[in-house]
Each structure stands twice: as structure tokens, then as C-alpha cells.
N, CA, C and O atoms as CSV, one atom per row, in Angstrom:
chain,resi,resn,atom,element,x,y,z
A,1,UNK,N,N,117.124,70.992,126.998
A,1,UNK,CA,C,117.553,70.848,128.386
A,1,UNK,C,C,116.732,69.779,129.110
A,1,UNK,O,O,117.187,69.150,130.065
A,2,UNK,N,N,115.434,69.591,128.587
A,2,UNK,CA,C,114.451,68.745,129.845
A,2,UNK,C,C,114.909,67.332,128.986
A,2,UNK,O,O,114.932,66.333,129.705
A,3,UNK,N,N,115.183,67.165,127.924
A,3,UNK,CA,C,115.698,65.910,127.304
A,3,UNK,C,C,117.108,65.838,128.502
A,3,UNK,O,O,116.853,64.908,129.267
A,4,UNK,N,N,118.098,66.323,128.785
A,4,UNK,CA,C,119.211,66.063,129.313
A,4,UNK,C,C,118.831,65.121,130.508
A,4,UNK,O,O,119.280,63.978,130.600
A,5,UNK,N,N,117.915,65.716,131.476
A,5,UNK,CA,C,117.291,65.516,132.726
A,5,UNK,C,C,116.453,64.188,132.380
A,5,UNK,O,O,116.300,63.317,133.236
A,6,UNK,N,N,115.880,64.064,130.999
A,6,UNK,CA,C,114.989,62.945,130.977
A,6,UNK,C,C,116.089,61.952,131.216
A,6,UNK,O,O,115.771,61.157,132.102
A,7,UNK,N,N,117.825,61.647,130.479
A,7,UNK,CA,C,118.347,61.026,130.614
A,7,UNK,C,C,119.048,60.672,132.283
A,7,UNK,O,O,119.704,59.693,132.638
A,8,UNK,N,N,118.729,61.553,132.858
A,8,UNK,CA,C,119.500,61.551,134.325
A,8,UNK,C,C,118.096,60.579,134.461
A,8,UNK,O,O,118.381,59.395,134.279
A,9,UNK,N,N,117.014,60.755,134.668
A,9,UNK,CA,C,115.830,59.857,135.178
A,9,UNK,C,C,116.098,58.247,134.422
A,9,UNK,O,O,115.858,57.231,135.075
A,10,UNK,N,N,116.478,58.192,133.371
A,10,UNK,CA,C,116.037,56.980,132.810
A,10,UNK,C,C,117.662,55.758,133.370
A,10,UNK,O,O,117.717,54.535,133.498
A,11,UNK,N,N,118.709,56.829,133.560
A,11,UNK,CA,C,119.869,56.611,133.953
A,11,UNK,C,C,119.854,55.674,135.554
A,11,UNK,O,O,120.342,54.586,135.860
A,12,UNK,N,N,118.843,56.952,136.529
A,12,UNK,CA,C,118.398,56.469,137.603
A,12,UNK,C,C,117.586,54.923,137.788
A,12,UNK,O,O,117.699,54.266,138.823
A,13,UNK,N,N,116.700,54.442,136.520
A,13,UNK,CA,C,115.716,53.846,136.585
A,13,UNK,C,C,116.570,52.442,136.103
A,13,UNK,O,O,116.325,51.296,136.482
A,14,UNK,N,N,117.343,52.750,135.423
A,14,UNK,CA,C,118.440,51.326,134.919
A,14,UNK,C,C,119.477,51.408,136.359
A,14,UNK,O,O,120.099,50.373,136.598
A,15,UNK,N,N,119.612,52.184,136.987
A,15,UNK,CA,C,120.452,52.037,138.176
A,15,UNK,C,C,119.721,50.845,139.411
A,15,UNK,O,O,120.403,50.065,140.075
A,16,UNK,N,N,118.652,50.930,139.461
A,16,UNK,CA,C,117.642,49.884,139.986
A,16,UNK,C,C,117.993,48.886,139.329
A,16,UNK,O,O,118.289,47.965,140.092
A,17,UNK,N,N,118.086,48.665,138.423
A,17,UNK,CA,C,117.751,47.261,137.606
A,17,UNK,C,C,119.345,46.685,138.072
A,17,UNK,O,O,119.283,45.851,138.975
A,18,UNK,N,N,120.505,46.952,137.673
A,18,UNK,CA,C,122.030,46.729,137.608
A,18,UNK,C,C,122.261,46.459,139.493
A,18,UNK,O,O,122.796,45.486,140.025
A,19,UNK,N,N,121.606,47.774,140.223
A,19,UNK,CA,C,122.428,47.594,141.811
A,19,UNK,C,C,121.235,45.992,142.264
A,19,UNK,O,O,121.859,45.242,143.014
A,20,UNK,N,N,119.865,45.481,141.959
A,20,UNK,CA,C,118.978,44.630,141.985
A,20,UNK,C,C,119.750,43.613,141.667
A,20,UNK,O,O,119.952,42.695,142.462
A,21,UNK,N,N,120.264,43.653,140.491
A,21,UNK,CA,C,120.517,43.002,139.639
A,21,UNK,C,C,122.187,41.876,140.470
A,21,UNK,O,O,122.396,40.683,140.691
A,22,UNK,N,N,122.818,42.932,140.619
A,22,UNK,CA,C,124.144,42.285,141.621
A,22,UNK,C,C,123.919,41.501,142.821
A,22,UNK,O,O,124.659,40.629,143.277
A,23,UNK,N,N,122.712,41.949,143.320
A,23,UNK,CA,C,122.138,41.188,144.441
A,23,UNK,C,C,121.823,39.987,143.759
A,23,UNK,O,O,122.494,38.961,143.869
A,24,UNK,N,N,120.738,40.109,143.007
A,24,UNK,CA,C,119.849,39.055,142.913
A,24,UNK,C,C,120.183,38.225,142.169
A,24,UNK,O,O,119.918,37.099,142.589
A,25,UNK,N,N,120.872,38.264,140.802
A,25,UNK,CA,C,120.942,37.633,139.646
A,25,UNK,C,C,121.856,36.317,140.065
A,25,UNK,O,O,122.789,36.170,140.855
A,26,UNK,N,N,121.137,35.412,139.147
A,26,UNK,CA,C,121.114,33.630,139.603
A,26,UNK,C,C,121.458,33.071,138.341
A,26,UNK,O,O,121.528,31.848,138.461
A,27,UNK,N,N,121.719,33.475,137.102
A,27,UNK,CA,C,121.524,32.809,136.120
A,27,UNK,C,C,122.453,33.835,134.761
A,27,UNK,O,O,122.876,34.982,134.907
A,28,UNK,N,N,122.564,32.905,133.415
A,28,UNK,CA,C,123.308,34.056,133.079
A,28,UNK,C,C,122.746,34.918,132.347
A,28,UNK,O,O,123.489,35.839,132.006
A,29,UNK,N,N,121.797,34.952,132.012
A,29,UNK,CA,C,120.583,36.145,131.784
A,29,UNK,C,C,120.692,37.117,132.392
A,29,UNK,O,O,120.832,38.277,132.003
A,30,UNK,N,N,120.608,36.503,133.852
A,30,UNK,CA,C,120.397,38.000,134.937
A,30,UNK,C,C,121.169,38.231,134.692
A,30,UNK,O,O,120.918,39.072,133.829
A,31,UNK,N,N,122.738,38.118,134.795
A,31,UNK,CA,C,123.924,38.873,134.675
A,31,UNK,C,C,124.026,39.852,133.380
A,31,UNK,O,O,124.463,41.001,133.446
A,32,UNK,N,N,123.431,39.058,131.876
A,32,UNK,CA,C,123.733,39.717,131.166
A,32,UNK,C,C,122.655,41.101,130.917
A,32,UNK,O,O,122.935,42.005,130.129
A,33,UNK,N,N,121.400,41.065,131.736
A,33,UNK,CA,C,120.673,42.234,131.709
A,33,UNK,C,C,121.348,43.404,132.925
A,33,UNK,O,O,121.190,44.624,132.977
A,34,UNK,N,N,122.138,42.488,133.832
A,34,UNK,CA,C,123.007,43.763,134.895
A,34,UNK,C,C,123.970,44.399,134.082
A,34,UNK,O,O,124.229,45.594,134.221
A,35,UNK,N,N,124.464,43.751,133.326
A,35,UNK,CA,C,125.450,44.254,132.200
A,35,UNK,C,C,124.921,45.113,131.750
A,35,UNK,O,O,125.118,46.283,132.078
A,36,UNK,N,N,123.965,44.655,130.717
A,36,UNK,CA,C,123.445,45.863,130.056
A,36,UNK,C,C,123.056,47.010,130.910
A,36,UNK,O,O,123.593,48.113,130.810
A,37,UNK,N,N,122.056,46.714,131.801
A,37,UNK,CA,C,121.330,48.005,132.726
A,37,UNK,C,C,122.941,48.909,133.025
A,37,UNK,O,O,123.077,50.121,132.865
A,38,UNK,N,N,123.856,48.103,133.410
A,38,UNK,CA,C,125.106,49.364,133.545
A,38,UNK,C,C,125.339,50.259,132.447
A,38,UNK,O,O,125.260,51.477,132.605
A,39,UNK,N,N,125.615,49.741,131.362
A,39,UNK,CA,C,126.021,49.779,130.475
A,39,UNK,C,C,125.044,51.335,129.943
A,39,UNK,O,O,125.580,52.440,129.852
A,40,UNK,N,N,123.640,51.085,129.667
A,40,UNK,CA,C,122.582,52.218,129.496
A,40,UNK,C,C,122.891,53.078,130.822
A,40,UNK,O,O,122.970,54.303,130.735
A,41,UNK,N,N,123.079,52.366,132.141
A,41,UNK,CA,C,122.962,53.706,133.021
A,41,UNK,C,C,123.798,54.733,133.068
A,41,UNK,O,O,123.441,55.863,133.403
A,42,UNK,N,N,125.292,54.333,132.645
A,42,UNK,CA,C,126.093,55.282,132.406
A,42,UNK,C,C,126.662,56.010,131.121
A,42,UNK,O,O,127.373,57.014,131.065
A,43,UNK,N,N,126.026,55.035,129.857
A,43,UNK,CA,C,125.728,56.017,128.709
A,43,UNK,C,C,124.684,57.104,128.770
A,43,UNK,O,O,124.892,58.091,128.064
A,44,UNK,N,N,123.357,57.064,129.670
A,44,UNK,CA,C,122.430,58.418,129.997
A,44,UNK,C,C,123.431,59.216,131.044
A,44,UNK,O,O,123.312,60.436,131.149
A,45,UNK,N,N,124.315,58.575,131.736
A,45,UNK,CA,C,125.068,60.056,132.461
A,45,UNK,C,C,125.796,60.851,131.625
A,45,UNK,O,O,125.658,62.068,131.501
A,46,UNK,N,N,126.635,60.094,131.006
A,46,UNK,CA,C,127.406,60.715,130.321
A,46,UNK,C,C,126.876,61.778,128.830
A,46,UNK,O,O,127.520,62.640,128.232
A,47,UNK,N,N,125.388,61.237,128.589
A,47,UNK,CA,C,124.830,62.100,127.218
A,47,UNK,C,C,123.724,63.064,128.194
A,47,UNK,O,O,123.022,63.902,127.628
A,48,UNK,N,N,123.628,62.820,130.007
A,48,UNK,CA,C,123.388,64.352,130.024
A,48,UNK,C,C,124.641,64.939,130.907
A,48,UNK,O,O,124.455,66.021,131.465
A,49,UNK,N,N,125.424,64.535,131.003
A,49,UNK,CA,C,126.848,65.125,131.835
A,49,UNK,C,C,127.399,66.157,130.386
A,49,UNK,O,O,128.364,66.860,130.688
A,50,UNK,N,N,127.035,66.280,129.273
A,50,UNK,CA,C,127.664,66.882,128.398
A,50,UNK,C,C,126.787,68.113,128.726
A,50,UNK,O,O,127.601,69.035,128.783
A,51,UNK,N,N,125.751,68.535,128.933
A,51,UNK,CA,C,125.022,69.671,129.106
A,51,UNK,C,C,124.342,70.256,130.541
A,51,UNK,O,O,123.839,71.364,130.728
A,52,UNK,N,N,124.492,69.180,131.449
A,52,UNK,CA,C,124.272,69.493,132.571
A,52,UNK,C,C,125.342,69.933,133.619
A,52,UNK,O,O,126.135,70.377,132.789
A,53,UNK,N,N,125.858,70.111,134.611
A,53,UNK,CA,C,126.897,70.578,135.582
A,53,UNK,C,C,126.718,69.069,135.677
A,53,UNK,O,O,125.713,68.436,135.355
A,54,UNK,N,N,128.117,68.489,136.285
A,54,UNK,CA,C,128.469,66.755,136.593
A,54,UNK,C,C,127.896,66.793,137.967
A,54,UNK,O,O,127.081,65.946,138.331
A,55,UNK,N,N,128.295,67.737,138.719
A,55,UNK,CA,C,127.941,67.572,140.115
A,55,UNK,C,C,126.139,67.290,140.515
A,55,UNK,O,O,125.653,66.458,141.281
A,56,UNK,N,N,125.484,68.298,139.693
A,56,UNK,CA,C,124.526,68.431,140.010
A,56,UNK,C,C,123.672,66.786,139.471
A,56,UNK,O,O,122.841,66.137,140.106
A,57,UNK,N,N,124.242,66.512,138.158
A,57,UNK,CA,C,123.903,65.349,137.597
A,57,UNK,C,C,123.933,64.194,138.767
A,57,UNK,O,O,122.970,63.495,139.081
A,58,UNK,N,N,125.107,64.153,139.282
A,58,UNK,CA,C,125.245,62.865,139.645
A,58,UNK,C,C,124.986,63.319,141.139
A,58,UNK,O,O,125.432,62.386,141.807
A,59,UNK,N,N,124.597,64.073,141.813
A,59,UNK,CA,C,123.684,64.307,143.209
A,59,UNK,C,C,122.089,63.999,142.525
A,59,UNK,O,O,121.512,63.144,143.197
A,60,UNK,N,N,121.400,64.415,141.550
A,60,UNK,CA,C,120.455,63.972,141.541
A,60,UNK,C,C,120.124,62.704,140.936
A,60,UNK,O,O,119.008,62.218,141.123
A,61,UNK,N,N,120.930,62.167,140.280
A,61,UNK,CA,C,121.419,60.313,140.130
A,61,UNK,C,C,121.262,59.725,141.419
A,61,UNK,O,O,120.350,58.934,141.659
A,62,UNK,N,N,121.906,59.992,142.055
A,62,UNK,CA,C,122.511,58.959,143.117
A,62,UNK,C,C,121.132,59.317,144.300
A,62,UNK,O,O,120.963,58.531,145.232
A,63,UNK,N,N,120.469,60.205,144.188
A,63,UNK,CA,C,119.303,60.715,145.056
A,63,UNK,C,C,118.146,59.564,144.598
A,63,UNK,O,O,117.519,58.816,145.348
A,64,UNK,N,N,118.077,59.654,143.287
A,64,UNK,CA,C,116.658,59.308,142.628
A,64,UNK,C,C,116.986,57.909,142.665
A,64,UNK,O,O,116.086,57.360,143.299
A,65,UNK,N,N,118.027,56.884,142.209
A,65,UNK,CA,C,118.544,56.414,142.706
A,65,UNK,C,C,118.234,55.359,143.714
A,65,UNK,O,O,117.793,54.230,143.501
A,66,UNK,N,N,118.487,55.823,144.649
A,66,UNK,CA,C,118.821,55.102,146.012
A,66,UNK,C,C,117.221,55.669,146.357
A,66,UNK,O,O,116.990,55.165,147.456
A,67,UNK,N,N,116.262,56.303,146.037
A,67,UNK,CA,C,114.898,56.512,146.422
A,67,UNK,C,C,114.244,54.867,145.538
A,67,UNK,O,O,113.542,53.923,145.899
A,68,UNK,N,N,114.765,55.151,144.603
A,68,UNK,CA,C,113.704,53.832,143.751
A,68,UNK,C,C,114.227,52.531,144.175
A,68,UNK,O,O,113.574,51.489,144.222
A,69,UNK,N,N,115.878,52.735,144.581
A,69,UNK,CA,C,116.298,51.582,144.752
A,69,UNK,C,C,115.408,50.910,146.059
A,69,UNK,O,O,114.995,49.751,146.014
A,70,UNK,N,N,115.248,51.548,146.879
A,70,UNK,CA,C,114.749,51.405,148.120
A,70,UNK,C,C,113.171,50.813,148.167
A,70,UNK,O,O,112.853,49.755,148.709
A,71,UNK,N,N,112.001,51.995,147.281
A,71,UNK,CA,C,111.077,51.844,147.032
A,71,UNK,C,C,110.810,50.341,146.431
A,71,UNK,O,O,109.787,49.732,146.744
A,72,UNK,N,N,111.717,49.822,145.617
A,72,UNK,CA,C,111.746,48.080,144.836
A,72,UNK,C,C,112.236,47.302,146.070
A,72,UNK,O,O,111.686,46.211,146.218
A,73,UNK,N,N,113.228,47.671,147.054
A,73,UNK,CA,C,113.350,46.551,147.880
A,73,UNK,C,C,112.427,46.220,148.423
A,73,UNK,O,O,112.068,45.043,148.408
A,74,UNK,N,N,111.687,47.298,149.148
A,74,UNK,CA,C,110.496,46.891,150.057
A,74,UNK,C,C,108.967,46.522,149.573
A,74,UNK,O,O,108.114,45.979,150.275
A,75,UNK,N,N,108.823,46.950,148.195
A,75,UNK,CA,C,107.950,46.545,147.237
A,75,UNK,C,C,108.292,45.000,146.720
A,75,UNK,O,O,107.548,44.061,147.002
A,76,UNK,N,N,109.155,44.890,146.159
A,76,UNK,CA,C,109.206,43.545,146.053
A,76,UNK,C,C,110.011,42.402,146.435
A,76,UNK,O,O,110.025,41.257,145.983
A,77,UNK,N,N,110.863,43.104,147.617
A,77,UNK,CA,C,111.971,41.843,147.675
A,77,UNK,C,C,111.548,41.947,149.187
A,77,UNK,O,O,112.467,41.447,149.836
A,78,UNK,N,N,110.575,42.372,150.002
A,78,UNK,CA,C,110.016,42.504,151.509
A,78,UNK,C,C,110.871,43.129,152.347
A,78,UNK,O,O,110.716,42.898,153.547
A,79,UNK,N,N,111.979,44.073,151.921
A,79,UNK,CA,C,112.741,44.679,152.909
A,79,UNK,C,C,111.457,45.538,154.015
A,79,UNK,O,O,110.252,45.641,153.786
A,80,UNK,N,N,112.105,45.974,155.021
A,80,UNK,CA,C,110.977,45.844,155.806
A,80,UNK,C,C,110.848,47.601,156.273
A,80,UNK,O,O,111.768,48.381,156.520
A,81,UNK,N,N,109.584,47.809,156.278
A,81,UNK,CA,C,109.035,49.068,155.885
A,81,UNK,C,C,109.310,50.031,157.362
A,81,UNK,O,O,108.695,49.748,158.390
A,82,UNK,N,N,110.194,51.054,157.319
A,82,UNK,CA,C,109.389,52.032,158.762
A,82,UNK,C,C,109.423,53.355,158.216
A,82,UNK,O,O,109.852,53.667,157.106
A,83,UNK,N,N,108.933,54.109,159.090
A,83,UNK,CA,C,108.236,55.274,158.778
A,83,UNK,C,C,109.604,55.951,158.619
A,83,UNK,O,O,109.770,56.807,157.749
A,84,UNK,N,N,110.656,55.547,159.514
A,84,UNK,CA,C,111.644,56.381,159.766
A,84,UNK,C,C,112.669,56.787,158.364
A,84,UNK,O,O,113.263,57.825,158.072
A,85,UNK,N,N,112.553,55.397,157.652
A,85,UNK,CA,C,113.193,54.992,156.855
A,85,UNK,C,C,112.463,56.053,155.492
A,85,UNK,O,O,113.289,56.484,154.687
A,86,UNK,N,N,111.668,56.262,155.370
A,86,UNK,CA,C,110.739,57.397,154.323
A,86,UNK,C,C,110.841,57.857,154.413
A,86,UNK,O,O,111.210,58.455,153.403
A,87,UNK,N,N,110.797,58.638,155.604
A,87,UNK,CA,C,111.132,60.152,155.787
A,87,UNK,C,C,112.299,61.003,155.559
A,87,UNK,O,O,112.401,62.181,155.217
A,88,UNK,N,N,113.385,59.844,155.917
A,88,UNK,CA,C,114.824,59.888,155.794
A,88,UNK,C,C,114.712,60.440,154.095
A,88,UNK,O,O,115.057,61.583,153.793
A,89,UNK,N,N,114.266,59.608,153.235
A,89,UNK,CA,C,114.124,59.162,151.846
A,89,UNK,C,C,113.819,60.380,151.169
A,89,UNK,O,O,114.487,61.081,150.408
A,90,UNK,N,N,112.418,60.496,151.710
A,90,UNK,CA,C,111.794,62.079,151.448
A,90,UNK,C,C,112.695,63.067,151.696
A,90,UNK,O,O,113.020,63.649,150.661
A,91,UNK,N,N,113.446,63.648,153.105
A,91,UNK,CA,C,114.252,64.176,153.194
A,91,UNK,C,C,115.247,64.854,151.993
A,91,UNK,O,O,115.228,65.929,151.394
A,92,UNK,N,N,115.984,63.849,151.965
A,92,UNK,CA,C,116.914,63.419,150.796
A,92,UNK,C,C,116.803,63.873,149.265
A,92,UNK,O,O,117.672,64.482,148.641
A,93,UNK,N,N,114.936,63.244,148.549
A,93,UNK,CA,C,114.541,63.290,147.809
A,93,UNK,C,C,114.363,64.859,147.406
A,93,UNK,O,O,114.871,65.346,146.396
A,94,UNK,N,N,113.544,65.601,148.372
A,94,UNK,CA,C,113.373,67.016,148.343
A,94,UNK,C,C,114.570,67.870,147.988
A,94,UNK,O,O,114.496,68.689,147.073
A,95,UNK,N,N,115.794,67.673,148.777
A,95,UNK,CA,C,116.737,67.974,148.616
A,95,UNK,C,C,117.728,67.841,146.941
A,95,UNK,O,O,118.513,68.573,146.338
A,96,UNK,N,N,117.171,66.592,146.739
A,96,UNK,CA,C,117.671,66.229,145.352
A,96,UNK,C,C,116.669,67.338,144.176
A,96,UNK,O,O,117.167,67.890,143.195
A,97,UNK,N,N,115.324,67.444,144.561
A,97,UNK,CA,C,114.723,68.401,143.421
A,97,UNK,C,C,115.490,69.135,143.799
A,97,UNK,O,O,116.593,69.068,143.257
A,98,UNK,N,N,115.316,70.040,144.753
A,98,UNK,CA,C,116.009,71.650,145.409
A,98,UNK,C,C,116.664,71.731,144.140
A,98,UNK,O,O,116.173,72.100,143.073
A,99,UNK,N,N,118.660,71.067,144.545
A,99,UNK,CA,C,119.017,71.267,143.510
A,99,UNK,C,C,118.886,70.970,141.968
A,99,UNK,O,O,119.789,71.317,141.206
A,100,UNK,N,N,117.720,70.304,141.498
A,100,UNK,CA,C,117.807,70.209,140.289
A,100,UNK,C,C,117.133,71.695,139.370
A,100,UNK,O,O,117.261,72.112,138.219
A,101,UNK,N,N,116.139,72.305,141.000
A,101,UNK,CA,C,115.328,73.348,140.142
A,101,UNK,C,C,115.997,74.580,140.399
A,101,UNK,O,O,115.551,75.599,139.873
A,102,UNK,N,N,117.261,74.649,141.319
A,102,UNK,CA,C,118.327,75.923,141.586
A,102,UNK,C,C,118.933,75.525,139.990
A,102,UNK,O,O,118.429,76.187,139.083
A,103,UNK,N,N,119.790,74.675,139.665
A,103,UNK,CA,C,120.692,74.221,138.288
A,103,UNK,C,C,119.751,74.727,137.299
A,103,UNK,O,O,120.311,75.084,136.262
A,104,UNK,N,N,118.345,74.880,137.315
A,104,UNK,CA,C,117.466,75.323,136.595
A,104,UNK,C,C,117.680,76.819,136.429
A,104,UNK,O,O,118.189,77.290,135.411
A,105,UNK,N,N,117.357,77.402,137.251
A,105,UNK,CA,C,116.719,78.739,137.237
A,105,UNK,C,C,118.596,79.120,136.659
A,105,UNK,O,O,118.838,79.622,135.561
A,106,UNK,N,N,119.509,78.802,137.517
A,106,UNK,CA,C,120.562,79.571,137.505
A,106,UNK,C,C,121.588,79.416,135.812
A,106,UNK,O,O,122.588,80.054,135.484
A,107,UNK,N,N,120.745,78.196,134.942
A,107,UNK,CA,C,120.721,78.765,133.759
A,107,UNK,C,C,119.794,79.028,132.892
A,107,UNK,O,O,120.072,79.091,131.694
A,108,UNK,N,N,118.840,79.177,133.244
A,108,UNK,CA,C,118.038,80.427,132.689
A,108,UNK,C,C,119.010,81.687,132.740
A,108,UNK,O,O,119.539,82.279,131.799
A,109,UNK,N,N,119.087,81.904,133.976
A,109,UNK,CA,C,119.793,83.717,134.171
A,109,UNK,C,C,121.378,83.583,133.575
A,109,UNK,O,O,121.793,84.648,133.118
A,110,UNK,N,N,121.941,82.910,133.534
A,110,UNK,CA,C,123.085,82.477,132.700
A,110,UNK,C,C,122.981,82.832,130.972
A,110,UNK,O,O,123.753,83.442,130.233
A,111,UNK,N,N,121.762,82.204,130.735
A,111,UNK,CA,C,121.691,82.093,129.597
A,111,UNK,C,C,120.727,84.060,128.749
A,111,UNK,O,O,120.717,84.441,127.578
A,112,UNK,N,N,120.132,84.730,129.985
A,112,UNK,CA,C,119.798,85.930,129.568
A,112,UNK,C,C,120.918,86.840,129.787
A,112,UNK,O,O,120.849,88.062,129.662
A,113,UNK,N,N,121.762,86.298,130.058
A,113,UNK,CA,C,123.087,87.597,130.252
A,113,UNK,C,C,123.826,87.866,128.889
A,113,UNK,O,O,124.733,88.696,128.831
């Protein structure tokens, strides 16, 4: 099961690279690593969408996501930092564990019945 989830994370982490990637890419390199980064990000959904609930998968995708995506803009491309904007993030983020550690517990007890 924590292998499934490793793929939702690594899914998330090529999702940075591909949504970066549409912005930024200048050359045909960049394009062909946005390619690829798609390409891996939605082969890890789909090899943990086989064992995970889809919903829950792709709420904590699109959470983790749009947290890192964010964290790289303002880290390296100078999008511009406010407090408001983190908190929002955090918000969000918390919310994204919540449900990953409810999808947890509730198969555990699934699985002792």
C-alpha cells in the first residue's frame, strides 16, 4: 500500500516538472522532457489508481501538486512571496494529508472485517 502512495508522490513531483515545463520550455529538449515528465506522471496515477480509491488519489495529486508547483515558482522562477499565499497552501496541504490518512485507516478496518 505505501508503494501505491509512493507513486501518487513521485507522480506529483513529475507534475512540477511537465506544468514548469509548458511555461518555460524554449528548446526541443525542454519539450521533450515535458513529454516525458507527462508521460511518468500519469503512468504513477494510473499504477496507484489500481489500488488506491481514484478520488482520493487524484485530490491528493492535485494538492501535493499545486503545493510544489508553487513552492518552485517562487523558489526559482521569483514569483513573489506573501504570507497569505502559504497559508492558503498549508490550508489546502493539511487537508490533502487529512484525507490521505482517513483512506488509510478506513482500509485498515475494511480490510479486518
Amino acid at each position: 500500500m505505501r508503494r501505491d502512495w509512493f507513486f501518487v508522490l513521485i507522480a506529483s513531483l513529475f507534475e512540477v516538472c511537465w506544468v514548469t515545463g509548458l511555461k518555460h520550455a524554449d528548446s526541443l529538449w525542454a519539450w521533450i522532457g515535458t513529454l516525458a515528465a507527462i508521460f511518468i506522471t500519469f503512468d504513477m496515477l494510473i499504477r496507484s489508481s489500481k489500488k488506491l480509491p481514484v478520488g482520493t488519489v487524484y485530490a491528493v495529486f492535485t494538492g501535493l501538486g499545486t503545493f510544489e508547483t508553487v513552492i518552485v515558482e517562487m523558489l526559482v522562477f521569483g514569483e513573489t512571496f506573501s504570507w497569505a499565499k502559504l497559508a492558503l497552501i498549508l490550508l489546502m496541504l493539511t487537508g490533502v494529508i487529512g484525507l490521505k490518512m482517513i483512506t488509510e485507516q478506513s482500509e485498515k478496518e475494511g480490510a479486518g472485517a
